[in-house]
TORPA-4810 file (N, C-alpha, C, O; in nm, 3 decimals):
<nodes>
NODE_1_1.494_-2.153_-1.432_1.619_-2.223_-1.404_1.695_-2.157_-1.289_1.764_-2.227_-1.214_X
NODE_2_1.683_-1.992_-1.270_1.775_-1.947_-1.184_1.677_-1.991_-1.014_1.738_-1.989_-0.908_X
NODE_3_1.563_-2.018_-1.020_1.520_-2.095_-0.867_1.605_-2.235_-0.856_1.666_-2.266_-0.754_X
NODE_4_1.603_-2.297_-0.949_1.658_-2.449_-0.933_1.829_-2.418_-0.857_1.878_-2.455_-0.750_X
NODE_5_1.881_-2.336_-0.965_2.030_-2.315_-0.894_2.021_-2.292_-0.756_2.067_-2.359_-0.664_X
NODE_6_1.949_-2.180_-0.753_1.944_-2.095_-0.609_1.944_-2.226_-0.463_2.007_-2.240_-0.359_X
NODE_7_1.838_-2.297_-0.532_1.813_-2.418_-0.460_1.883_-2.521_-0.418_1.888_-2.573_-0.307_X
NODE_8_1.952_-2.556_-0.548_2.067_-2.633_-0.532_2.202_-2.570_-0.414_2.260_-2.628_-0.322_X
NODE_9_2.214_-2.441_-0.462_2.304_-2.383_-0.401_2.255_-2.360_-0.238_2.351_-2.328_-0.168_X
NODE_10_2.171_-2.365_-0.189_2.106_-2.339_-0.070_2.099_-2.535_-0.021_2.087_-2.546_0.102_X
NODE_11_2.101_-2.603_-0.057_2.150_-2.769_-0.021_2.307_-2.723_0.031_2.355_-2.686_0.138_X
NODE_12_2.347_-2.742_-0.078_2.472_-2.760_-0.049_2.522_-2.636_0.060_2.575_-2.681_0.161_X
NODE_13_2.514_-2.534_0.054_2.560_-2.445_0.196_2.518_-2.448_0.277_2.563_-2.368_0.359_X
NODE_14_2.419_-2.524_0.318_2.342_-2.535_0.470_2.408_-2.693_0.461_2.440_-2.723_0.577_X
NODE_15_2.439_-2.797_0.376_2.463_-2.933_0.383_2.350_-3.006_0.444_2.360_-3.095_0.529_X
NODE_16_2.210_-2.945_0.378_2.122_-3.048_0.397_2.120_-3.163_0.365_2.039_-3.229_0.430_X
NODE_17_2.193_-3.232_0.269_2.161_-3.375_0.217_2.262_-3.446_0.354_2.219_-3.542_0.417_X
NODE_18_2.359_-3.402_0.376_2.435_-3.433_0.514_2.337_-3.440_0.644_2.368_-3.503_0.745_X
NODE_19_2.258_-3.392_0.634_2.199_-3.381_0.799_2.043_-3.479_0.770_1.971_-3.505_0.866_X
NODE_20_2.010_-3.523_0.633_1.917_-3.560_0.641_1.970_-3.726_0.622_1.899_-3.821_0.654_X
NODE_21_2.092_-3.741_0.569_2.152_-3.862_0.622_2.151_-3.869_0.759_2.061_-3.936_0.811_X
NODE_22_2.240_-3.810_0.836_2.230_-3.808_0.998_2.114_-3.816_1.037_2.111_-3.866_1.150_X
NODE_23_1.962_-3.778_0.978_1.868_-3.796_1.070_1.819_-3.942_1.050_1.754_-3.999_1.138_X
NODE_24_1.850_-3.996_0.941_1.796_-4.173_0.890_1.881_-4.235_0.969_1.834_-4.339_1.017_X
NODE_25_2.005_-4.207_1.007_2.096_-4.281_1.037_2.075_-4.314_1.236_2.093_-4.404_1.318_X
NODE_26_2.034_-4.190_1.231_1.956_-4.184_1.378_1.826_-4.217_1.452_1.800_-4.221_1.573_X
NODE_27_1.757_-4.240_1.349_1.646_-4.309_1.351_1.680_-4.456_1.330_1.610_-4.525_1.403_X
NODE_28_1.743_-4.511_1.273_1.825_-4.613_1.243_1.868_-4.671_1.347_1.846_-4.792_1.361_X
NODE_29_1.932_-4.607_1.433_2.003_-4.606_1.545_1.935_-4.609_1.680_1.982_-4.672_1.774_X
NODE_30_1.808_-4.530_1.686_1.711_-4.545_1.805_1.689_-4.644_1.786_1.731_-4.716_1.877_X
NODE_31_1.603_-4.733_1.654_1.563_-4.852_1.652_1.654_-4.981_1.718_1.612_-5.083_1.773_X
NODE_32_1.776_-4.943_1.695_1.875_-5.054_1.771_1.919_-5.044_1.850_1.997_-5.126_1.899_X
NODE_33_1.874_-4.896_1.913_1.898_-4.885_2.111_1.810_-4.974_2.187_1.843_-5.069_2.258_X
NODE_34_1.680_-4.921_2.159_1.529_-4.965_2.161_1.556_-5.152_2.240_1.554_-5.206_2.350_X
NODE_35_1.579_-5.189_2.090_1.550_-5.342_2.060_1.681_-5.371_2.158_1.685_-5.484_2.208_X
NODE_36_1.786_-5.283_2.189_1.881_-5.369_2.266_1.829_-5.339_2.461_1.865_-5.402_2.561_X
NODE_37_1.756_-5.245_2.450_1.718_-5.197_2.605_1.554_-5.304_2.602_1.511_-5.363_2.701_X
NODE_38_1.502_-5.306_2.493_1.358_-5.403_2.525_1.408_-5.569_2.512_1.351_-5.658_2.575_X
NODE_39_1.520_-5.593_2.423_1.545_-5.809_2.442_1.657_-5.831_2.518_1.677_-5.941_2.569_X
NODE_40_1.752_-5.714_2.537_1.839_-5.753_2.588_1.890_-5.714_2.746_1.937_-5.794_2.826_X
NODE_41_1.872_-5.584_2.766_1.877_-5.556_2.936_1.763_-5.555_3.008_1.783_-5.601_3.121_X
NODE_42_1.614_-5.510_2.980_1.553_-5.517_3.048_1.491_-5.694_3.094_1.422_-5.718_3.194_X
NODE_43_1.543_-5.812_2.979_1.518_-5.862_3.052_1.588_-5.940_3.169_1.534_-6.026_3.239_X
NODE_44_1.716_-5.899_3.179_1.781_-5.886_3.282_1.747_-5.838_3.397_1.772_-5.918_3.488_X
NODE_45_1.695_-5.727_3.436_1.645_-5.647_3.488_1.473_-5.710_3.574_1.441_-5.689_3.690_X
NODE_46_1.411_-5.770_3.491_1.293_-5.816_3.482_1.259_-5.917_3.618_1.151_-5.912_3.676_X
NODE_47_1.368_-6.009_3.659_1.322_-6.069_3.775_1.335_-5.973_3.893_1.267_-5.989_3.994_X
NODE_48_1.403_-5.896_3.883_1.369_-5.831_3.999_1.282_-5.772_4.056_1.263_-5.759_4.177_X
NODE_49_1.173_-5.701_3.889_1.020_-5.654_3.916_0.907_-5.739_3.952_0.870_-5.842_3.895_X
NODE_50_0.843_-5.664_4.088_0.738_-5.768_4.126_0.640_-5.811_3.983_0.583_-5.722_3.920_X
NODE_51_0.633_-5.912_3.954_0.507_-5.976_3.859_0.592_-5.968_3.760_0.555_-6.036_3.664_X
NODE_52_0.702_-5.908_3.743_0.787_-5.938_3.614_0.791_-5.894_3.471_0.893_-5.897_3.403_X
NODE_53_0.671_-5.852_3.427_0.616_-5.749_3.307_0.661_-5.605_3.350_0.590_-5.523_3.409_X
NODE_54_0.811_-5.586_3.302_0.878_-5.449_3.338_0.755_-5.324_3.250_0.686_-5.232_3.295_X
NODE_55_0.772_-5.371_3.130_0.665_-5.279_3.048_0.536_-5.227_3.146_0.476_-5.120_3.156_X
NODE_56_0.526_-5.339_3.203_0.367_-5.308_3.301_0.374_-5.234_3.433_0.273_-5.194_3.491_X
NODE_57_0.489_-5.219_3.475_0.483_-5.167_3.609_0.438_-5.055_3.637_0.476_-4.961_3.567_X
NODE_58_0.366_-5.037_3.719_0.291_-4.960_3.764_0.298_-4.869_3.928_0.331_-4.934_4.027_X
NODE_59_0.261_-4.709_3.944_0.233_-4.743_4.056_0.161_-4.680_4.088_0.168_-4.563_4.049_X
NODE_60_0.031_-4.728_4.193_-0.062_-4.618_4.195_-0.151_-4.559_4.322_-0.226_-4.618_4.399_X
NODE_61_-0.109_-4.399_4.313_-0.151_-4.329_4.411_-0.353_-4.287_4.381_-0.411_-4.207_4.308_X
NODE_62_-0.393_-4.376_4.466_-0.517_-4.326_4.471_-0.588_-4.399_4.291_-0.572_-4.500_4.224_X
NODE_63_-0.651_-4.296_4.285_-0.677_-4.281_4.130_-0.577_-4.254_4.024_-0.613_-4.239_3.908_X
NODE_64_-0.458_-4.247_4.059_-0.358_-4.176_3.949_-0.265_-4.281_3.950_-0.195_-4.310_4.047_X
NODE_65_-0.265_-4.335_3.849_-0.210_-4.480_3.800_-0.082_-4.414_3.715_-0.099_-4.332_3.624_X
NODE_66_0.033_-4.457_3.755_0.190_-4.358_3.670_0.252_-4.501_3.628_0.283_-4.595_3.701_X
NODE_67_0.260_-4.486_3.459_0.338_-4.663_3.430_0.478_-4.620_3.448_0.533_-4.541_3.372_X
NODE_68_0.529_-4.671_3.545_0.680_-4.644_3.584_0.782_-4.710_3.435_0.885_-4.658_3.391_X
NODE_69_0.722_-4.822_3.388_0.779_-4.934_3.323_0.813_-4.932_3.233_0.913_-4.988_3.187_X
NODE_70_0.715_-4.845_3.168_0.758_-4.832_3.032_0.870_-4.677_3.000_0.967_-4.663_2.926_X
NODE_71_0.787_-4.561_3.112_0.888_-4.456_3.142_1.070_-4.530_3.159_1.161_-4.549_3.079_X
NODE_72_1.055_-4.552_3.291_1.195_-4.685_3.308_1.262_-4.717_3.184_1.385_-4.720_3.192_X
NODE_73_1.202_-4.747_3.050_1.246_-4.824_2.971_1.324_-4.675_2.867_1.441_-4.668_2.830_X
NODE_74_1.236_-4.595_2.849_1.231_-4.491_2.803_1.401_-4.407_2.841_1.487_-4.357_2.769_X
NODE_75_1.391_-4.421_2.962_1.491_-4.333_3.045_1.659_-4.414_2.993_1.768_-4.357_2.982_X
NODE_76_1.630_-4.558_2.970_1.758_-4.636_2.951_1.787_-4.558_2.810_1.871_-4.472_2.784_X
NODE_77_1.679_-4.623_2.725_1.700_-4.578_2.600_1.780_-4.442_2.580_1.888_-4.445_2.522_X
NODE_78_1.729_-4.327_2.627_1.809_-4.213_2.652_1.937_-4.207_2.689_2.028_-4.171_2.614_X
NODE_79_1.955_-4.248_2.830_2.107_-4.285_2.847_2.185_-4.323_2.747_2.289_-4.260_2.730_X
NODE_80_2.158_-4.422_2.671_2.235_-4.527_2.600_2.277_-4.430_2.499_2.394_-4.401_2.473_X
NODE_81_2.124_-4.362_2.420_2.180_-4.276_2.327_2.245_-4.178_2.365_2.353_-4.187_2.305_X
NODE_82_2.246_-4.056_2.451_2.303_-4.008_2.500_2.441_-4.041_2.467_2.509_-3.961_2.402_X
NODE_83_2.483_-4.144_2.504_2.646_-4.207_2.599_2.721_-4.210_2.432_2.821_-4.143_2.405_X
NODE_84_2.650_-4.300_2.331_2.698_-4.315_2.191_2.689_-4.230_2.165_2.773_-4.234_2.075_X
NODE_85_2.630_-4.071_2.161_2.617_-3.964_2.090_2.762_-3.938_2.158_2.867_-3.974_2.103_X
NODE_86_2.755_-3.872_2.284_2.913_-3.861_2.323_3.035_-3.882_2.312_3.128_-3.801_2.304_X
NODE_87_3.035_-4.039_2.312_3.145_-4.088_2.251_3.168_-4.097_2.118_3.283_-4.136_2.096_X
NODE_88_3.100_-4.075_2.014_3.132_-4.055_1.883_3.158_-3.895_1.922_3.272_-3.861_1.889_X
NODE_89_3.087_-3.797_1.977_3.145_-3.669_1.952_3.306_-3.653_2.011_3.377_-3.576_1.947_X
NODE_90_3.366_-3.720_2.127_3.430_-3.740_2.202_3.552_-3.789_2.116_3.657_-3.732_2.146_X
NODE_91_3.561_-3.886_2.013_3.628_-3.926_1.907_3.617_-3.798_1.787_3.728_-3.745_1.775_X
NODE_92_3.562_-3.765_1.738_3.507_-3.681_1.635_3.598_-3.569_1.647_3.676_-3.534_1.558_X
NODE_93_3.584_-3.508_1.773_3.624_-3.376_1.873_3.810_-3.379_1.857_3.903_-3.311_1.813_X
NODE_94_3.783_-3.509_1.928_3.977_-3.540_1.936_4.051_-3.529_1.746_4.142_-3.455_1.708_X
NODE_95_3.994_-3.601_1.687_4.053_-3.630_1.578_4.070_-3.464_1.521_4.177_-3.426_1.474_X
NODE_96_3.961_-3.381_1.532_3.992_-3.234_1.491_4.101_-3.158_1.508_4.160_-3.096_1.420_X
NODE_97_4.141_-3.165_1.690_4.192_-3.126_1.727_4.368_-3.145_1.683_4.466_-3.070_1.685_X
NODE_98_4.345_-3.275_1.647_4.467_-3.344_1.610_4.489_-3.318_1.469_4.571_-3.395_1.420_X
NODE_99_4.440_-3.231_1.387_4.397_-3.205_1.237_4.467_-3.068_1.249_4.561_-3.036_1.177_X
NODE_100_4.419_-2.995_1.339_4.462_-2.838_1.368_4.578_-2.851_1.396_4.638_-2.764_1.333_X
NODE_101_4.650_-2.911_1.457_4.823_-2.881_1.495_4.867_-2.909_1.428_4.990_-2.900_1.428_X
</nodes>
């Protein structure tokens, strides 16, 4: 019984059940960056690429074929999360501050 406590007590002071919410919630959350950078901007984006299959673009030196397109897609996704990670910390940050005085 005294491992189970120990255990319990080692959750709660590190606040693992907290961070393993945050990681579902973030995975959660890539999925609806994703789906908003693959139906919704890139195909905005899309007439402007020659042949139009952004996913497909390509470019290639010699033998060394680099898929720009799907990288490209990759790079938004980042931004985006990025920008929401910020601005929730950016809110998060302020409200503290405003807690302390």
């Amino acid at each position: 019984m005294a491992i189970i406590k120990e255990f319990l007590e080692f959750i709660k002071e590190y606040k693992v059940i907290g961070l393993a919410v945050a990681v579902i919630i973030g995975l959660a959350a890539n999925s609806l960056v994703k789906s908003l950078v693959d139906n919704v901007i890139m195909p905005i984006i899309t007439p402007f690429i020659p042949g139009g299959a952004w996913k497909e673009a390509t470019v290639s030196l010699g033998p060394i074929v680099m898929k720009l397109g799907a990288f490209i897609g990759e790079v938004i996704n980042f931004i985006i999360i990025a920008f929401v990670v910020f601005m929730i910390a950016k809110i998060v940050l302020r409200e503290e501050k405003v807690a302390k005085k």
